[in-house]
Every structure is written in C-alpha cells, then in structure tokens.
N, C-alpha and C positions, 0 to 999 in steps of 0.2 A: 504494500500500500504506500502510496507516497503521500506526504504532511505538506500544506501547504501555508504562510501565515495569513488568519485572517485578516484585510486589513491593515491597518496601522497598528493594530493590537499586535500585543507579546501571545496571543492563544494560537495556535498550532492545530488545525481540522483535518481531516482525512480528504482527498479526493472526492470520495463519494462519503454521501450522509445519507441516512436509512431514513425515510419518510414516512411513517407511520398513520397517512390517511386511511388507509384500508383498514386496519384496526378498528374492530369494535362492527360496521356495517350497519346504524342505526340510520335511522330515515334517510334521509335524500344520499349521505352517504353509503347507503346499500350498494348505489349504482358504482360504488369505485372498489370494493372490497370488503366484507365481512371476516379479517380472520378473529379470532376466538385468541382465548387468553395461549394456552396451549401453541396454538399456531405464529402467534406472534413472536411468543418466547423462543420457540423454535427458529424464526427467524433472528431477532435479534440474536440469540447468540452464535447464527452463520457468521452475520455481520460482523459480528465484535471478532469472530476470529479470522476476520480474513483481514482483520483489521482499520477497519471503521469504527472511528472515535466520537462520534456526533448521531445523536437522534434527535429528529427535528420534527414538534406534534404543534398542537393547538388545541385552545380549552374548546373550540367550535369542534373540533372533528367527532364525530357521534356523541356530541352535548356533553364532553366530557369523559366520557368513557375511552376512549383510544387513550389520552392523559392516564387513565387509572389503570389501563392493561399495560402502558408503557413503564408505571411505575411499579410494577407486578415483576414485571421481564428483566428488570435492572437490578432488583436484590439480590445484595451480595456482590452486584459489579461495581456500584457506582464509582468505583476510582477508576475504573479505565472506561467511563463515557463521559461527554459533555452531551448536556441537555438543554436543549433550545426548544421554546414552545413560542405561543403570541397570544394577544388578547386586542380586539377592538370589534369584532362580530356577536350580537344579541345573543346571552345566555341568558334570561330571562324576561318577563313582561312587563319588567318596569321600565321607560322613556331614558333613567338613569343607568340600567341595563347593559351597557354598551359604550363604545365610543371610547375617546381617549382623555378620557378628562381624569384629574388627579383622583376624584372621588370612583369611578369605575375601575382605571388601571391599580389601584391599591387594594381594593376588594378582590379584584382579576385573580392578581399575583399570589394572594393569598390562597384564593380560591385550587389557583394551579398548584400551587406547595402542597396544599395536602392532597390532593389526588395522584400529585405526584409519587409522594411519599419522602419526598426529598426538602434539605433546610437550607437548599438554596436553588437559583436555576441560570444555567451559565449562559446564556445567551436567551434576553427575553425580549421580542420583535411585535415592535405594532404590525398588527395583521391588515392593517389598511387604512385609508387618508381618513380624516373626521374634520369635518370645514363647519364644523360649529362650535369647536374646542380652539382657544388660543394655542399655538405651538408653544407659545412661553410655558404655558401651564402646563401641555403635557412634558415639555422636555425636564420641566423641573420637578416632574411627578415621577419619570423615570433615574432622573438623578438619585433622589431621595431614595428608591428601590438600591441603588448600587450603595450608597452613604450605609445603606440600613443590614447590606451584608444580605439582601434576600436574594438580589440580583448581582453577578459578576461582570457581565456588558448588557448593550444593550444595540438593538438594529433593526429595520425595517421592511417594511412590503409590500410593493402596491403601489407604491406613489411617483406621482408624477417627478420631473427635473426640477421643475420652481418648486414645486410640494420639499421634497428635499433639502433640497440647497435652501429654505426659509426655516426649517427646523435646523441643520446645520446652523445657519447664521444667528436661532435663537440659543442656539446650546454655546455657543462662542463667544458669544455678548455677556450672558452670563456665568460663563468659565465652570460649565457644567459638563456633566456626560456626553461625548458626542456617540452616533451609532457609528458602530464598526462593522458592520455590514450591511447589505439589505441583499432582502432577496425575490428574485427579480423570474416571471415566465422568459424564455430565450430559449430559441431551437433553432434548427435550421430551415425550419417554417415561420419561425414567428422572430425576429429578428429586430423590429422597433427598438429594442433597449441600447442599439447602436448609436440613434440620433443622438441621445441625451444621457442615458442612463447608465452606459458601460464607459465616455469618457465620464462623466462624472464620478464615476466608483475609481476612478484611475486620480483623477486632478484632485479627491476629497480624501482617498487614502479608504476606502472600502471596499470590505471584497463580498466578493460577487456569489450569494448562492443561487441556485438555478431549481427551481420546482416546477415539475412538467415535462424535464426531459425532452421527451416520448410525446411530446404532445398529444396528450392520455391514450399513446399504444399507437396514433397513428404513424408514428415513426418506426415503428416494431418490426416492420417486413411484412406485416398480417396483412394489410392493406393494398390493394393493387389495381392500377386501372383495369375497368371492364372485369373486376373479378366479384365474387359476393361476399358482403360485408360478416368479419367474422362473427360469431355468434358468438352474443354475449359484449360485444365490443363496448365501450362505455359513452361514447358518443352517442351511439345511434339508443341507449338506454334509456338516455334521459338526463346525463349531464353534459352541458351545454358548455364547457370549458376543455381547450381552447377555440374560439371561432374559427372556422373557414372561411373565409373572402373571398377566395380564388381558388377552385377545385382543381380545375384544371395545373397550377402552379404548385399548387400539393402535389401530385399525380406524377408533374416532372419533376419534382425531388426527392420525391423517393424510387424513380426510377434510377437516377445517378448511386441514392444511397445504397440500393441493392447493386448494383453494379459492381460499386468499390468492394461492398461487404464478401461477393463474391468471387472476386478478383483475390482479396486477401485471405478470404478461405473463413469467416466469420461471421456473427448474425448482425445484420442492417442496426439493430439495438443498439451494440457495438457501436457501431463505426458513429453513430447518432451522440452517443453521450461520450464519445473521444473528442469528437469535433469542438465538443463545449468545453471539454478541456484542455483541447489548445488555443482558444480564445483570450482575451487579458481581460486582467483582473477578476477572470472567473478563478475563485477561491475552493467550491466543491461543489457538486452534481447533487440534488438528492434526488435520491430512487426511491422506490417504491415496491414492493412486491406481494404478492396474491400466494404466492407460492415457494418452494426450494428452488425448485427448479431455473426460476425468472430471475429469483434473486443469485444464482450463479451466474447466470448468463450476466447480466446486467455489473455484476460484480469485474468481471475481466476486463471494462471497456478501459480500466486505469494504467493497463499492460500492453494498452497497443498505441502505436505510434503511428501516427497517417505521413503522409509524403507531402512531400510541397507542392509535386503533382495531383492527389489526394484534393490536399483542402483545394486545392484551384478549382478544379472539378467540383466540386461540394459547393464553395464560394459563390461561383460564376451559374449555377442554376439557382443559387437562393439568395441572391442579391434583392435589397432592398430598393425602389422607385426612387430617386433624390425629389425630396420634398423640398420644399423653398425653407430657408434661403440657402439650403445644403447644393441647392443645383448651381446656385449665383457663384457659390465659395468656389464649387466646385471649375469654374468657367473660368475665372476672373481673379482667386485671389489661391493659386496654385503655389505659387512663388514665397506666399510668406504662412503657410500650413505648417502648424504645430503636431507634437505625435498624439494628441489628444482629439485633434480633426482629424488624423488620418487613420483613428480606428473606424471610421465609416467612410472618409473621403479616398482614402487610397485607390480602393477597388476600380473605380472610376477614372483615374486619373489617366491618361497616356502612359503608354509601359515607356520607362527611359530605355537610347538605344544604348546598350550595352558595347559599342565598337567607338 
C-alpha cells in the first residue's frame, strides 16, 4: 500500500480509503448496498490488511447505523485506522436538525462518538455547503471540536470554489482550524473539479479524497454500449448519483477504458481508480465494496502504473469543454500560465515542437 500526506497536515492516509456507504442498507441506501455487521467486519478487516489506514462513513448513511457497524468492525483495531465520518444532512425532524451551525455540528459530533464507539474522530468533514449558517460560525464550531480533543482535523465536501476558499479565508482571519482536505466526486467521466476545485486543493494545501470512483459501477467494465444494463446496477435502481449529461461520451470512455484494461491484462475498475491516482493533489480513492471479491479487485488499482501513453488515451476521450473564461486563458494568455492553470489548461494547449 502506499501512504500519501494529506494535505498540509502531518497525517499520512493510504491510497485507497474503504467507504462504508453500503453498510447497514437502510432506506434509500438499500439501492447502494446492504452489508450486515458480519459482512462488513469481514470487509474491513480485508482492508486493514492489505493495508488501508482510513475509513471514511457519515452519521446520514443508513441514519446512522453504517457509523455503528463501522464502530462494531474496529474493536480492538483502533490504532491502526483513522476514522473520518461528516455531519451537515437531516438526522432528524427538527429545522435545527441539520446544517452547519455551531448548535447542530456539536450535537453531530457527539452524536457520531458514540455510535462510533470511539473518544475521538480523526478527520470530521462537512458533508455539504449550508448558505444559511455564517462560515465564521461554522469554522469556529469546528475549531472548538479540534480545541476540545473530540476532533483531530477537520475537511470538506461538496462545495463549491468561492464556497471554499470563503471558509478558508474565515478560518485564516480568525487563526482557527483550516480543512485539510475535502472530498470531492472526480472520475474520468465527471471531471469538473478540474476548473476550480483540484487547482485549489493544490494552491490551499488540501488533499484530494475522491468518492464515487466508479461513478457508482459505471466505470466497472459492467456497462457497454448496445449491451443490457446489469442487473441490479445502482443507477438504473433508483439512485440518481452521478448524473449523465452525455451518454453517448460515457459510452466513448469506457470504450478506451476497456481497451487499456485489456491491453494491460486487468479489470476497467483498475485502470479507472489508477487514473485518479495519478492525478494531483489527489490524496486517496475511496472504495467501496458489496462484496470480497470487488473489494480485491478494486484493492490492486494502487499497484498499477498507466503509461504516459495510457493517461493520453484516457485524457484525450475524457477531456472537459473549456468553459469561459478557461477558453479566453486558454487562447490568449498561454505565455504567462501558472502550474495551477495548467492542471486543466494544459490538455489544450499546442503540443510544443520538441526539434
């Protein structure tokens, strides 16, 4: 397994980090995985021994219960995991409920510790933006968490470039906790975090977790033009994360992906969640798994190394449109590009002649 550091921070995470949405299988989470306490423990400790140092849950994932199977699975390990969960999604019916204000993120956190079973949680991440909460307030609600020894860092998910960079700028003003990561969808179908979100994890000093991989399995190989959709698959189930826009531009990227995958003798999974880790400031993958078996497979992608050839190929079918004013930069202001514009500007640019 190889370590990478989160971040600015001193903490040190595995490649891949074990996702634990499938746990538990309560309501609308049915549609992504039901494992059972048993099954999960089973999992986790594939993971732990293949050497994944990070489990990454949320007090929303089966209302709680994935949190409580995850703290089930860890007894007796906790010194060889780090645990990162998030809180900003409705767990109950009151208006106050939710969100990130100082009076819900401290109820949260507590809420998470005991389900957890744990008297601290080393990475705890707003699970999404709340544009009714001052940032001041929440950055200073989350400080108070790290002051108070419940929390070790802290990091984010979901939000926008101005979203971020305005909590940054409130956590700096007042010489508080900044997050040390966020974690961010990115695949080789869903690429947006290019414009904004991946140089800012580079120019802010955060690293990059990645959730969805697989762009929930349709990066798997399972998926084929003109073929039938597999059963069971979790899109066509009923959950609606990640969007397709462009079927067609799905269809031709995973037609490259299986190419490469079988060019290199390995599964499309593979070659999908290597890609994300030769990307920058991508920090670690999380996975997810149903099964032993998915979670072997999915465990190897840290052991393969793509070609320059490789990502060109990969790149060059799953480039992103240049949105304005990224086309302007791109046209016009070549000559004086930063390496923070050139994690999206590059691609585009005139290849220099090499004679």
């Amino acid at each position: 397994m190889e370590y990478r550091q989160l971040g600015r921070s001193g903490l040190k995470v595995s490649a891949l980090t074990l996702g634990t949405m499938t746990f538990g299988g309560k309501e609308r989470f049915s549609y992504v995985g039901n494992s059972n306490q048993s099954e999960a423990t089973r999992i986790v400790d594939i993971a732990l021994d293949a050497g994944v140092n990070m489990l990454d849950t949320s007090d929303i994932y089966s209302s709680g219960t994935a949190e409580e199977i995850v703290g089930e699975a860890i007894k007796g390990k906790r010194g060889r995991v780090l645990v990162a969960t998030k809180a900003r999604f409705p767990m109950g019916p009151s208006p106050n409920d939710a969100g990130l204000s100082r009076h819900y993120l401290m109820r949260a956190c507590e809420a998470s510790l005991k389900r957890l079973g744990v008297d601290h949680i080393d990475l705890y991440q707003c699970h999404e933006w709340d544009g009714l909460t001052p940032v001041e307030e929440t950055m200073a609600a989350l400080d108070a968490l790290v002051t108070s020894g419940k929390v070790r860092y802290v990091g984010v998910s979901n939000f926008t470039g101005w979203q971020l960079m305005k909590a940054l700028g409130a956590a700096d003003r007042a010489g508080t906790s900044r997050f040390i990561s966020q974690q961010i969808h990115y695949t080789l179908e869903a690429r947006e975090a290019e414009y904004e979100l991946v140089p800012i994890s580079l120019d802010q000093g955060l690293g990059v977790l990645v959730w969805s991989p697989l762009a929930g399995g349709l990066l798997s190989g399972q998926y084929r033009r003109g073929k039938a959709t597999p059963e069971g698959g979790r899109d066509f189930a009923g959950w609606p994360e990640p969007p397709i826009r462009d079927e067609t531009r799905l269809y031709d990227i995973i037609e490259v992906l299986v190419e490469v995958a079988e060019e290199l003798g390995v599964s499309a999974a593979e070659v999908a969640l290597a890609w994300l880790l030769h990307r920058p400031a991508v920090a670690s993958v999380v996975i997810g798994a149903n099964n032993e078996e998915q979670l072997r497979t999915n465990l190897k992608a840290v052991d393969l190394k793509l070609t320059a050839s490789d990502l060109e190929r990969l790149n060059a079918v799953s480039k992103l449109p240049l949105l304005y004013p990224y086309w302007h930069q791109a046209m016009t202001a070549s000559d004086r590009l930063g390496k923070l514009d050139l994690v999206l500007l590059e691609q585009y640019l005139p290849k220099k002649n090499a004679f």
